[in-house]
C-alpha angles and dihedrals in degrees: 000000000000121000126206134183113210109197099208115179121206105223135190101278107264091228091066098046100129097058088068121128135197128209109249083212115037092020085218116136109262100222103184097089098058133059112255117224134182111284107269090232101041089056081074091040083063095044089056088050100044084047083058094049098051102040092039118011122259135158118236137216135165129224122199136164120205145088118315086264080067076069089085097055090050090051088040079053091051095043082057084060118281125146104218131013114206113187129191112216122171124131080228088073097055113111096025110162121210102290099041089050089054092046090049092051093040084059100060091043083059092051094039072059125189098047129161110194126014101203123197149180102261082236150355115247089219102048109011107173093129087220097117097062098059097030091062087046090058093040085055091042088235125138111258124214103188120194093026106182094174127018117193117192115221105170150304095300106043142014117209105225138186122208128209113243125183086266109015138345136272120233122205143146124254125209107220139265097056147127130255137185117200136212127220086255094063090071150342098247119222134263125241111266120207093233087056084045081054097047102038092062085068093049106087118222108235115222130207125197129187099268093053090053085055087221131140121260082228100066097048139064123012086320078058100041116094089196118106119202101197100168133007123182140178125259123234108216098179117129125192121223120224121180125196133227139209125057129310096286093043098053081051085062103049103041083053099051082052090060094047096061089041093070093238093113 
């Protein structure tokens, strides 16, 4: 039976987005202030995964990083249908940037062992760099397929794959086990059912510290994070209107002369 690990993120919820706030010190988000939800992408990256499961066989388990309130969107993940939730909780992983986070999430799929496909969002709403998903691959020394819109699973062995371009899409084999990020196109992810709501009250959320990871403090975290926010500032998104007045060849004119001091002819 296949196994596949889907990294899933619980992010501030995007709704709430302007209450948002940054630490002036460390110029990390400070999450306690907003709601966290299940990242928008990986939603699809589970839906792939629970597909799989029902049409071939797998076992399913979900991988997140985060504080112990991320614990709600792994036992949202296993009331969708997976089969374990493995979260990994240390203050010493607080502040991660994208490459520590990938090395911190390589590491428990090294310790979950034996897997055949590591399955992700595309992406973070809050971050979205689209770094973690093929640096783990390279920490794991797996192939990586990024932006994955079909998958289509051919054995044990290889997954034919096509992979969304600016004006197509690109369609390969992958040997397995490897990693894949997906992208919304891929699947319309499910909605929660009350019966999974029922059984996944029975399932028991694992935890991994530091220590069980058998990791240093110093690659992890912001101790463990190479990259070096020096300045953050607001955005002012404010535009000003200006009409223009005078009949139809006037207002050409004008608009023209306009572009013409703005630099953009």
């Amino acid at each position: 039976m296949l196994k596949i690990v889907v990294c899933v993120k619980a992010v501030p919820d995007p709704k709430l987005a302007c209450d948002l706030k940054i630490d002036p010190v460390t110029k990390t988000l400070l999450r306690c202030d907003v709601p966290m939800v299940l990242n928008s992408l990986d939603k699809h990256a589970l839906e792939a995964a629970l597909q799989i499961k029902a049409e071939n066989g797998a076992y399913i388990c979900v991988l997140s990083m985060g504080p112990p309130e991320a614990g709600s969107i792994v036992k949202e993940c296993m009331a969708l249908g997976a089969d374990k939730g493995i979260l990994l909780s240390d203050p010493c992983f607080g502040g991660a940037d994208a490459y520590a986070t990938a090395y911190t999430l390589a590491t428990g799929v090294q310790k979950i062992g034996d897997v055949d496909a590591v399955l992700c969002g595309m992406a973070s709403s809050d971050g979205a760099t689209e770094w973690v998903g093929p640096e783990m691959a390279v920490m794991l020394g797996m192939p990586v397929v990024t932006r994955v819109r079909e998958i289509i699973v051919g054995n044990d062995e290889s997954w034919e794959v096509k992979s969304a371009l600016e004006n197509g899409y690109r369609r390969m084999r992958v040997r397995l086990p490897a990693l894949l990020t997906v992208t919304r196109d891929l699947n319309a992810p499910r909605a929660l059912s009350f019966s999974g709501i029922i059984k996944a009250r029975k399932k028991v959320i694992t935890q991994w510290r530091l220590d069980d990871l058998g990791v240093s403090a110093e690659t992890v975290g912001i101790k463990g994070s190479p990259t070096i926010v020096t300045e953050m500032c607001a955005v002012d998104n404010a535009r000003r209107v200006t009409f223009l007045e005078g009949t139809r060849e006037e207002k050409a004119e004008q608009l023209l002369q306009k572009l013409i001091e703005g630099g953009l002819l």
